[in-house]
N, C-alpha and C positions, 0 to 999 in steps of 0.2 A: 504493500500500500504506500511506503513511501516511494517509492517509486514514481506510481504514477503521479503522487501529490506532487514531485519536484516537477516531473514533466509538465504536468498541464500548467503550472504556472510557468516555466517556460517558455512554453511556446505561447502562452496568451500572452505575456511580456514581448516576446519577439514579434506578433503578429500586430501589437501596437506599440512598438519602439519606434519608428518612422517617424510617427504621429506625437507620442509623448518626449522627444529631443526637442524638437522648437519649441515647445510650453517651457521645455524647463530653460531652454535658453533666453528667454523674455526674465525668468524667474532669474535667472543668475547675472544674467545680463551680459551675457556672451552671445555669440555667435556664429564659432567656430564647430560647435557639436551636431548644429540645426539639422545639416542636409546626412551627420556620418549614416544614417540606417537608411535612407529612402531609397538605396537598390534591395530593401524587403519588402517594397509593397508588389512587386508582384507573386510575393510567397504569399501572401496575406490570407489567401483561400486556403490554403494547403494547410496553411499553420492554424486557422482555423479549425478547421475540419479534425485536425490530429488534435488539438484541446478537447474538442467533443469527444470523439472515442474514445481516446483515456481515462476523460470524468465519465462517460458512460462505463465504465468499465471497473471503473473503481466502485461506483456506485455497485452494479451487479454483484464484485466481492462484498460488497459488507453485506448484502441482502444473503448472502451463500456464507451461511452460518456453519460450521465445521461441528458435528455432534462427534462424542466419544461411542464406544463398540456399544454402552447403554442406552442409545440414541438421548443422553441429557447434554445440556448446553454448557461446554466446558467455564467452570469456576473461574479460570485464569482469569485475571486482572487486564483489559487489554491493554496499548499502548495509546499514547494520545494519537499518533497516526493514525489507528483503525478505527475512532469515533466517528459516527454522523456527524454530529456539530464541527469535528475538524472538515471533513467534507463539506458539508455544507458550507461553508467559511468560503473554504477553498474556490467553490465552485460559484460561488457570488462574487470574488475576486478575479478569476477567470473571465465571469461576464462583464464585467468592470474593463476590465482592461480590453476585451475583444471589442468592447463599442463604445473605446475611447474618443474614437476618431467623430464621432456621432454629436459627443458633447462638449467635450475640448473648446467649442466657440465659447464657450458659457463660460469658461473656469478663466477667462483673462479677459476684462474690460475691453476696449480700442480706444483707444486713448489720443485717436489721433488730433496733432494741435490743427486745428483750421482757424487761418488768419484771412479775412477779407483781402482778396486778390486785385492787385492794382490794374485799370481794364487796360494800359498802357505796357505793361511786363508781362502779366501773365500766360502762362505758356502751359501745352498739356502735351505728354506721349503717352504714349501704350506701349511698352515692352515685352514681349515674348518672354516668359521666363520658366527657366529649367527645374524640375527638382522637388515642385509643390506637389502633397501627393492628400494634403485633409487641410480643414479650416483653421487647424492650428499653424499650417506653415502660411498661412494667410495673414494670421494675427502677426505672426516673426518679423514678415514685409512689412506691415502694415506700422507698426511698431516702431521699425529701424527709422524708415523712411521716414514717420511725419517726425522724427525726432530733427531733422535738419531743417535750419531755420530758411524761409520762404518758400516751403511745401505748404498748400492748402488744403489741398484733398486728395489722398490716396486710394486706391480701391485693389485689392490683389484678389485675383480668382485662381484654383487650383484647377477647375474643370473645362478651363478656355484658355490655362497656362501663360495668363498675362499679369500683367497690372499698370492701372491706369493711373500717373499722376500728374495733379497741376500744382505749378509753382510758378514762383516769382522769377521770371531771368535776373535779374538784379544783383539778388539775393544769392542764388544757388543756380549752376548750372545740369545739363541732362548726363554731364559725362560723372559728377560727384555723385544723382543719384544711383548710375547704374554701378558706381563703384559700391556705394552704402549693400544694397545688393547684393553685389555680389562676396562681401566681407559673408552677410548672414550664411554663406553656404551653398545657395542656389547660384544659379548661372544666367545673366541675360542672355539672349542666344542673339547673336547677330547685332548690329549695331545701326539703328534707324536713319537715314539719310537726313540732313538739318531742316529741309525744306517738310517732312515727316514728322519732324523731332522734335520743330521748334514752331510752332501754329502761334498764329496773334490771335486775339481776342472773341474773334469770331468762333474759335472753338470752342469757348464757352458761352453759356447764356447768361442775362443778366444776372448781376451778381450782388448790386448793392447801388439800384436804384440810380446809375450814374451811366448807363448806357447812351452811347451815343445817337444822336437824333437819323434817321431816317427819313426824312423828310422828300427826299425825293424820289424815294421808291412808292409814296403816297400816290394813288389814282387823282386825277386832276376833276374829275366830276364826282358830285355829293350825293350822298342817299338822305334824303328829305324826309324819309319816314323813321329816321331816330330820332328817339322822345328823349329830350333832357330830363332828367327826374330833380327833384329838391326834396324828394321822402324819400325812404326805402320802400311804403306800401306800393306803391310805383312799378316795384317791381316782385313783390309779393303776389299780388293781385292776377297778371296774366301767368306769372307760374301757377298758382292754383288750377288758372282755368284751364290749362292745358292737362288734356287730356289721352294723347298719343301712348304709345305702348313702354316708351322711353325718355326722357327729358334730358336736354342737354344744356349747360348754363358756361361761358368761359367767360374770362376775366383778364381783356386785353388791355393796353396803352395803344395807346393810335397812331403815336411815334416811338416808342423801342421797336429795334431792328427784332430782336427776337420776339417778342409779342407778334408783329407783322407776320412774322416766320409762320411763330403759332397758329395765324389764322389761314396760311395758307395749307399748313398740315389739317386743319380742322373741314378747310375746305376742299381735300383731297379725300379726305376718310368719313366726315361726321359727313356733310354736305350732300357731296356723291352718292352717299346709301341713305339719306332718313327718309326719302320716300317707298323703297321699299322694305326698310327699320321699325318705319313707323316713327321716326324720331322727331321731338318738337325743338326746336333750339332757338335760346335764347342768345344774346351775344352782350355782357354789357363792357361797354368803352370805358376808360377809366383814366383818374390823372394822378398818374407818379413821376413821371421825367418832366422837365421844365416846359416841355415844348407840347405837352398835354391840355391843348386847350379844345373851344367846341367844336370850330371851323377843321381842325385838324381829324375829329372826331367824326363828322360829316362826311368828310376821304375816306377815313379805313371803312366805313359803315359802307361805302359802294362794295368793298371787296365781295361785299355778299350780296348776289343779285336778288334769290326768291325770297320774293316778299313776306312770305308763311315764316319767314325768319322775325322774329320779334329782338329789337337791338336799342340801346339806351347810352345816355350817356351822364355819367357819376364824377359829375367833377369834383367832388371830394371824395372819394372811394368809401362811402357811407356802408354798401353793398361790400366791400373786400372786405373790412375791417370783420362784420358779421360773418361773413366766412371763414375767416383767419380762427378766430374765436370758436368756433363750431368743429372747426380743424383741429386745434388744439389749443386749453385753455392761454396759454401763453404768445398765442398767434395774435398778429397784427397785418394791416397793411396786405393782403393779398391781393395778387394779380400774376396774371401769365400761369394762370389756373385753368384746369379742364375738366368737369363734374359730370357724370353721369348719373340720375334717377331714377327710380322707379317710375312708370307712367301714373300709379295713385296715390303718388307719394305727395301731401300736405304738408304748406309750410306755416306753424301756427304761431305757437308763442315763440319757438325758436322756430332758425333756420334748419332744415333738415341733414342729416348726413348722407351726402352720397355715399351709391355703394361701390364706387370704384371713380379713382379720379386720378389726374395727372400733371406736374405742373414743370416749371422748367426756372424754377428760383434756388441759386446756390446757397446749397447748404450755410457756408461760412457767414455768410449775410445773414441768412433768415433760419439758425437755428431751430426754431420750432417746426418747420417744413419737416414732413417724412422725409428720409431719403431713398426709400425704397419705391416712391412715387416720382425720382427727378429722373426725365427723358428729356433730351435735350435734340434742338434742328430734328436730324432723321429719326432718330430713337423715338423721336415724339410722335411723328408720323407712326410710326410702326405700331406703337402702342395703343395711340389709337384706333386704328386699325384693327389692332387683335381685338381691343374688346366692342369693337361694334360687330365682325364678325362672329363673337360670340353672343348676341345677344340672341 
């Protein structure tokens, strides 16, 4: 029996070693140990599989109770090895460690710093990287990286072997983060051409309300049928009465370039389908950049031709601020948002929750933003996209 007790904890230990070296390298604050085991995850099944049997096996001996010639159950004392409760131990320890990889996210914060990116430096890659094999070699990245000063946002995935960061040119360049990188153990694989590596501002979306105007990507003729509001019921009132299968509500500027963006993705995906969606879509304009006034507001309102669109204009963003707050206690200021409803969905004393929405506000900026909701240019398209095809 000791036997198999040393084995199964063996190889459950080896089949999450891979996984449990980068946790403890955060913990120690090294680096060097991260990637030593990740040529065992392709054993991973094997080493599995061989834990099971043994504990299955071990189990079956203690159930195969050994009688003397009087078929009585021998007196002897056993040892602590040949206990259930040491089994049992064992074998919860086993499972522990085999689905390590499972919870590992959960046992280390992410702590990464996000510092408001300057829209004149800011700069974002994707790197190709070697080595990551569970979300704790994610947290290692994640970790190393926002430790360098002018990173704002990190993101490392294991199952698309990248990781995405922006940072400050200024501050920090792309050849120091791929070295930080590569210290943790992993390997960037290949090295991005500048023109790849080093994107201005446009690759990200607004970030801290200081986007630059757009003004001449503006249609020169006005949509006459947007209602200035000076209430919210304003806009209360035709959301109720909308009765469609689906409601849809976004939350533009009528001069940020990306808001513009926004509503060309909205009108490639929400637009294009809600007559056969069934979708009612609301559009309200809003003023956050300086150059948010009515007349401006009147332009973007053309980008949407059918009239069956219901579109307004909040020149205080009365309407965001109530979404922000319904979003998350701590929200403010909403826009460059993208809501979806239920078609019988009432909005009474509160604003309602959507059940799936999208927006394209950086994190660093607007903390309280999900981040698991920010799709940004295409991403945003796409996502729209998927979820009106699933409606």
């Amino acid at each position: 029996m000791k036997i198999q007790i040393a084995l199964s904890i063996l190889t459950a230990m080896s089949a999450s070693m891979c996984c449990i070296t980068p946790v403890l390298a955060i913990i120690a604050g090294t680096s060097s140990i991260a990637t030593s085991f990740h040529w065992i995850e392709p054993f991973r099944p094997y080493l599995i599989s061989l834990t099971v049997l043994v504990l299955g096996f071990a189990w079956f001996q203690s159930f195969s109770r050994t009688k003397d010639d009087c078929g009585c159950e021998p007196t002897k004392k056993k040892s602590i090895f040949y206990s259930r409760t040491t089994l049992s131990l064992v074998t919860i320890i086993s499972f522990l460690l085999i689905t390590f990889p499972s919870y590992s996210k959960f046992l280390l914060h992410n702590s990464t710093n996000h510092t408001a990116p300057n829209q004149d430096t800011n700069r974002k890659v994707e790197l190709k990287v070697f080595g990551m094999t569970c979300a704790s070699c994610e947290l290692h990245i994640e970790n190393e990286v926002s430790n360098l000063n002018g990173v704002s946002f990190v993101k490392a995935s294991y199952k698309n072997g990248s990781t995405i960061v922006e940072f400050n040119g200024q501050k920090v360049d792309a050849d120091k983060i791929i070295a930080t990188i590569n210290k943790t153990g992993y390997k960037v694989e290949g090295i991005p051409n500048k023109t790849t590596l080093l994107q201005d501002q446009t690759a990200n979306c607004c970030s801290n309300g200081t986007c630059k105007d757009h003004l001449g990507k503006l249609p020169s003729e006005e949509n006459k049928n947007l209602r200035v509001i000076s209430n919210i019921t304003e806009v209360q009132k035709p959301f109720n009465a909308q009765n469609g299968k689906v409601k849809f509500v976004a939350i533009l500027s009528p001069t940020c370039g990306w808001c513009l963006s926004g509503a060309e993705s909205v009108q490639k995906t929400v637009i294009e389908k809600m007559k056969s969606k069934d979708i009612d879509v609301i559009i309200v304009w809003t003023s956050m950049v300086k150059t948010d006034d009515q007349s401006a507001a009147y332009k973007a309102a053309s980008l949407f031709k059918d009239q069956s669109i219901i579109q307004f204009f909040d020149s205080e963003n009365l309407f965001g601020d109530i979404v922000a707050r319904r979003l998350n206690p701590q929200g403010n200021k909403a826009w460059d948002i993208y809501m979806f409803f239920d078609g019988d969905t009432q909005w009474g004393k509160e604003f309602p929750r959507p059940f799936e929405y999208a927006h394209q506000l950086h994190s660093p900026a607007y903390p309280w933003a999900d981040k698991t909701k920010y799709f940004c240019g295409n991403e945003l398209t796409k996502r729209l996209d998927e979820i009106i095809n699933a409606l």
